[in-house]
C-alpha positions in Angstrom: 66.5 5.9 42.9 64.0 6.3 45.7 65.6 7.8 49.2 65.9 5.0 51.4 64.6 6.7 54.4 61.1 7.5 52.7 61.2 3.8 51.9 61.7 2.5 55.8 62.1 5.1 57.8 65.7 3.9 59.3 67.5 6.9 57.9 70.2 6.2 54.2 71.6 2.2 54.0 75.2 4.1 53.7 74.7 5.4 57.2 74.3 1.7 58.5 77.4 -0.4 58.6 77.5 -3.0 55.4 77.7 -6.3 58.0 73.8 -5.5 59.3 72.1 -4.9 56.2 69.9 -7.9 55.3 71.8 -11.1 52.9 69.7 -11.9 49.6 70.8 -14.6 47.8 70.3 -14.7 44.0 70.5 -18.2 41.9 70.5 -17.8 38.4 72.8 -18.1 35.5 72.2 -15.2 33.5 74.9 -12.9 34.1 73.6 -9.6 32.5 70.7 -9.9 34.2 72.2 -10.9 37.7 74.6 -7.9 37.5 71.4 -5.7 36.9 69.5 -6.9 40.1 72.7 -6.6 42.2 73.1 -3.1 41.0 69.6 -1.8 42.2 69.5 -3.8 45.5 73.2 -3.2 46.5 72.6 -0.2 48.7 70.1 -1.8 50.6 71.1 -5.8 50.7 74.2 -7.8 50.7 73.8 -9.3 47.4 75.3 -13.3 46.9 74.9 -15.1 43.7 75.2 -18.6 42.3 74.5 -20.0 39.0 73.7 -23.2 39.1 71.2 -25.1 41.6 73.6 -27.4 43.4 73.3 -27.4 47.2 71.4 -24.3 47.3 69.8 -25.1 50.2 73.0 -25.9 51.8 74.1 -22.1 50.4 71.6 -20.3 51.6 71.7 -21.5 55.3 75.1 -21.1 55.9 74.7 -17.8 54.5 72.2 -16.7 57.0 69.8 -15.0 54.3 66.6 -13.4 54.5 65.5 -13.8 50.9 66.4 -15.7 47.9 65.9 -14.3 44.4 65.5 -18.0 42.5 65.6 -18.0 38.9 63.6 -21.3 37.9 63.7 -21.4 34.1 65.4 -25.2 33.4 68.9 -25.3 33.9 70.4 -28.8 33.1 69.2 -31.5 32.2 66.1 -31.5 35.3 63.2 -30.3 34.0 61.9 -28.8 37.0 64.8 -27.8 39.2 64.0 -24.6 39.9 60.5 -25.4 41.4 62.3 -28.7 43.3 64.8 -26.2 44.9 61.8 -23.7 45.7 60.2 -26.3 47.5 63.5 -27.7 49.5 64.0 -24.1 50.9 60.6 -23.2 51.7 60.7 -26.5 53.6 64.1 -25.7 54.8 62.9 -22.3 56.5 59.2 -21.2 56.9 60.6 -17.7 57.6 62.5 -17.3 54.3 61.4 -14.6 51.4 61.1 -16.3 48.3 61.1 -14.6 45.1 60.9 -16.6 41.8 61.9 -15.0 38.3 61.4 -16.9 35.1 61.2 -15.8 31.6 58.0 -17.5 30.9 54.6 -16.0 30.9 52.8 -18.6 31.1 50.2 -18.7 34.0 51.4 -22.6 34.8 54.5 -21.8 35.2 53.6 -19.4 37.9 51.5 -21.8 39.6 54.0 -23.8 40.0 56.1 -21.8 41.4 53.4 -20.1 44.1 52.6 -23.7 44.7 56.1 -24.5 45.9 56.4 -21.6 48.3 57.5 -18.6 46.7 56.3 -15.3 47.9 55.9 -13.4 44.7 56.4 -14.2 41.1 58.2 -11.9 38.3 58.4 -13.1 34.6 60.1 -11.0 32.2 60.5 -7.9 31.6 61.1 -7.8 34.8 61.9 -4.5 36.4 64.9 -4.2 39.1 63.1 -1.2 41.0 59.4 -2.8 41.1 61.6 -6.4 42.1 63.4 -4.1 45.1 59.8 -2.6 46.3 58.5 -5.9 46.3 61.4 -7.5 47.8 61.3 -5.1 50.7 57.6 -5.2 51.7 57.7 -9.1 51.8 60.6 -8.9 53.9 58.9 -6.6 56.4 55.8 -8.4 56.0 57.4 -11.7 56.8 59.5 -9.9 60.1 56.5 -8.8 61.6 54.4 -11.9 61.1 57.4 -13.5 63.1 57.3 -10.9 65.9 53.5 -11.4 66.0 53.8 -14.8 66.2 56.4 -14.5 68.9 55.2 -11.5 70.5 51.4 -12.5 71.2 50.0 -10.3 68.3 52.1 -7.2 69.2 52.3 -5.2 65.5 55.7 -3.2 64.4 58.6 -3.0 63.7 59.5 0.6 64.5 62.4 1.5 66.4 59.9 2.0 69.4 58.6 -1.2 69.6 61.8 -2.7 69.0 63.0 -1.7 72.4 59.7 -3.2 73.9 60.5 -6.6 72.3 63.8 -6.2 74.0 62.7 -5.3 76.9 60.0 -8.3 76.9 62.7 -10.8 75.6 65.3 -9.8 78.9 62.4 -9.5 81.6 60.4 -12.7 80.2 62.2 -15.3 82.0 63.0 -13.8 85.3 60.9 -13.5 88.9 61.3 -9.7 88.5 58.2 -7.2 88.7 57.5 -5.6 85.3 55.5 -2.5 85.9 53.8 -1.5 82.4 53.0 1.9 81.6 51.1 3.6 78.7 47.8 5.8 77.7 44.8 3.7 77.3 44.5 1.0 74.0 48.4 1.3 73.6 48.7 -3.0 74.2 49.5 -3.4 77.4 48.3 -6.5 78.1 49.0 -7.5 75.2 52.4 -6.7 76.6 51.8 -8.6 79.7 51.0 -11.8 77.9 53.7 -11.8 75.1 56.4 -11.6 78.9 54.7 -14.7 80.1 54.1 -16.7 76.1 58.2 -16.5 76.3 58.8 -17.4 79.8 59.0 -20.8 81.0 55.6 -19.9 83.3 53.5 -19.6 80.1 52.0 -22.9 81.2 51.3 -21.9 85.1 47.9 -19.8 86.1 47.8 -16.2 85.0 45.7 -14.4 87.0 44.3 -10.8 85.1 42.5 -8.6 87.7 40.7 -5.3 86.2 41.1 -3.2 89.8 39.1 -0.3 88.4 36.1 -3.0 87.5 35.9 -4.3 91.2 34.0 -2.4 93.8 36.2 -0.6 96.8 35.3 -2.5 99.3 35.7 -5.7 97.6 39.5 -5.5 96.4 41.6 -6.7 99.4 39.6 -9.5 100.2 39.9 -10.6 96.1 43.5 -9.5 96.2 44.6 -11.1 99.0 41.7 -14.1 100.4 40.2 -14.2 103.4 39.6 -16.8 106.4 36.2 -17.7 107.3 34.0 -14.5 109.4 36.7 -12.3 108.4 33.4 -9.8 107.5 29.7 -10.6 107.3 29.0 -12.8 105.1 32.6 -14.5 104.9 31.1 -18.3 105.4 33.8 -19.7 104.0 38.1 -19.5 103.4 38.9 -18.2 100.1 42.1 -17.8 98.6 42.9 -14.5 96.9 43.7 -14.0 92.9 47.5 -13.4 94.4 47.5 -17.0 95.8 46.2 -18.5 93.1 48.4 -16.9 90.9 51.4 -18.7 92.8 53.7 -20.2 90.4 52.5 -18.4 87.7 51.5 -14.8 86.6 49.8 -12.3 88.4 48.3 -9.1 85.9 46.8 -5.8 87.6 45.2 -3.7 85.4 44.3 -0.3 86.2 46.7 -0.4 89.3 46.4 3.3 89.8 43.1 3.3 90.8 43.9 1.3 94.5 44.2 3.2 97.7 47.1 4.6 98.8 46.9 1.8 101.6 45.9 -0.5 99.5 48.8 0.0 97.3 51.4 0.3 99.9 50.3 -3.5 101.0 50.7 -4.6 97.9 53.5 -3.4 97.7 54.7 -5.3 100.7 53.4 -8.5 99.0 55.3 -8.2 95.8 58.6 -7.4 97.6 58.2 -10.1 100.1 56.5 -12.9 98.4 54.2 -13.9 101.3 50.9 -13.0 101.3 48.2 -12.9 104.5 44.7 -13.5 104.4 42.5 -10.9 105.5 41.9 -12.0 109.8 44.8 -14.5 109.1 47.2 -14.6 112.2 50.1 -14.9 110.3 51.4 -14.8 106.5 50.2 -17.9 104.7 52.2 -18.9 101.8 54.8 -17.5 99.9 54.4 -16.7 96.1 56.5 -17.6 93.9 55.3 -16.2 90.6 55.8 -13.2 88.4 53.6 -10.3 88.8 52.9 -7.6 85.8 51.0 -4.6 86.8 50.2 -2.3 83.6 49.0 1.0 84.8 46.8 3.7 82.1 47.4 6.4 84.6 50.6 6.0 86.2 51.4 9.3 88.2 49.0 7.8 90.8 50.8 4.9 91.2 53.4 5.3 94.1 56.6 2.8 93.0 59.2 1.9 95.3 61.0 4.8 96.3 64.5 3.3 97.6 67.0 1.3 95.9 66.4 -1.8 97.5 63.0 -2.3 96.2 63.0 -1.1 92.6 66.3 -3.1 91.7 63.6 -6.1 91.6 61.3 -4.1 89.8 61.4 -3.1 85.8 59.8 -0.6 84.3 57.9 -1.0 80.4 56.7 1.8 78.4 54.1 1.8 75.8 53.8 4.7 73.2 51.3 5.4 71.8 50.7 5.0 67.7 51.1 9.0 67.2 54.8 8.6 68.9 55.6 5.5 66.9 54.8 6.3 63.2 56.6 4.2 61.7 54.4 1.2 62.9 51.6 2.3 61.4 51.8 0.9 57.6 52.4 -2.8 59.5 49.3 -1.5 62.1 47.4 -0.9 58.5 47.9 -3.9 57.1 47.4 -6.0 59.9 44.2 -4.2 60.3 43.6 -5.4 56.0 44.4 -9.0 56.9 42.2 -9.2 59.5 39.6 -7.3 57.8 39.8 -9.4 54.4 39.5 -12.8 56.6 36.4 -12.1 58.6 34.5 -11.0 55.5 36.2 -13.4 53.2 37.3 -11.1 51.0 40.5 -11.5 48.9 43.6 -9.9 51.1 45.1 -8.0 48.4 42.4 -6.3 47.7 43.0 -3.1 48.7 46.6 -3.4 46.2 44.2 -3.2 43.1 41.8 -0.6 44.3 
């Protein structure tokens, strides 16, 4: 049997504790063959089985599974059960794996099945270890689409990136300061945006400012506004990109590459929440948004060096793909999909080649 670790990269399932391991739920009446299948996924799943069809979609939900084997072949007197109860628990949960086994080979009878929601279709002979393979890249498929789609496009599901969604998920609905750090192309604004998708400010402004992009002597007036004849050529009042983020989100990019005095005012505005325009007499309004500034090269960038000020500030790190490995195979096949799609080519493609 194939060494768990090469197969996920999470170490032997007998080193994790048998509550965690992921529920599969099996439904047919064929004994020999259901004590088979439990056999090869055992060390990897928490295997429940059911012959019969009766409130399976009751069954699975209140056992909180992750995949259901479904045998569909007629049982009863209901000619097509098996696809009816494929179809209630794909409507049931969107999320769910579902992997239908009959004993016919008939291409039909396949159809039906991927027509009512199943994932991937085995017909007999079927064999347990290409059923377990299958069964485990659909499920990691399926866990990453879910992050994606939670997580603004962010790809993995490597112990790494795992801490960044928890990270994300604790800061995301707070009026702390998240500053994001990371080598260039690692995702952090991608970062930046999945913080504000789950916050309740996802639909307020948000405000991304390239610093490196703008010229020097134009930052602190687009930073923080200016009153009118503030400098030549200052006709008019204008707010800066921190006031109009108000609210909402403000994103810095490049942060590092501000002044040292530049920096050390902005640092001022994010612990005080009031900014001044520039020839202003006083502060003008007070912010009341998040701010998020991802930084490339982050030894430049002076933090808050007492207590007081970085216990309202978080800190993110992004590694990059070399220090995160295991990401890479959902990286790859992200990369496939999105690949296939824009050329409309078939997205299993690359499976047959």
């Amino acid at each position: 049997m194939p060494n768990l670790h090469r197969l996920t990269g999470t170490g032997h399932a007998g080193a994790l504790p048998k509550e965690t391991l992921p529920v599969v739920c099996m439904l047919t009446a064929d004994e020999d063959f259901q004590g088979e299948i439990e056999a090869e996924l055992a060390p990897w799943y928490r295997v429940r089985h059911r012959n019969h069809y009766g409130d399976a979609a009751i069954w699975v939900r209140e056992e909180r599974a992750q995949a259901v084997l479904a045998d569909i072949d007629t049982q009863g007197d209901e000619a097509h059960a098996g696809v009816r109860v494929l179809r209630e628990l794909r409507i049931l949960e969107r999320g769910l794996v579902l992997i239908s086994l009959s004993r016919s080979r008939a291409r039909a009878v396949e159809k039906q099945a991927v027509d009512a929601g199943s994932d991937a279709h085995f017909h007999s002979p079927i064999d347990p270890s290409e059923l377990r393979l299958v069964l485990k890249t659909t499920l990691e498929d399926r866990i990453e689409e879910m992050e994606r789609s939670k997580f603004q496009d962010l790809v993995g599901a490597s112990e790494a990136m795992r801490r960044v969604y928890d990270a994300i998920s604790q800061v995301a609905d707070s009026r702390i300061n998240v500053i994001v750090r990371g080598e260039s192309g690692t995702g952090k604004e991608l970062v930046a945006r999945a913080i504000v998708a789950l916050s309740s400010r996802r639909k307020k402004p948000f405000i991304s400012l390239n610093c490196a992009a703008l010229p020097e002597n134009l930052i602190e007036s687009e930073l923080f506004g200016h009153e009118r004849g503030a400098f030549t050529g200052a006709s008019d009042t204008k707010p800066g990109q921190i006031e109009l983020a108000d609210t909402g989100t403000l994103f810095l990019d490049e942060i590092a590459t501000l002044t040292l005095p530049l920096q050390t005012k902005l640092l001022r505005v994010l612990e005080d929440r009031q900014v001044q325009r520039l020839a202003a007499g006083k502060a003008a309004r007070s912010t009341s948004g998040s701010s998020v500034p991802p930084t490339s090269r982050w030894k430049n960038w002076r933090a808050p060096a007492n207590s007081a000020k970085t216990s309202t500030t978080a800190f993110m790190w992004c590694r990059s793909t070399c220090r995160r490995y295991a990401s890479v195979p959902g990286i790859s096949r992200c990369l496939r999909t999105t690949f296939c799609v824009s050329t409309s080519w078939p997205t299993d493609w690359s499976r047959s080649a």
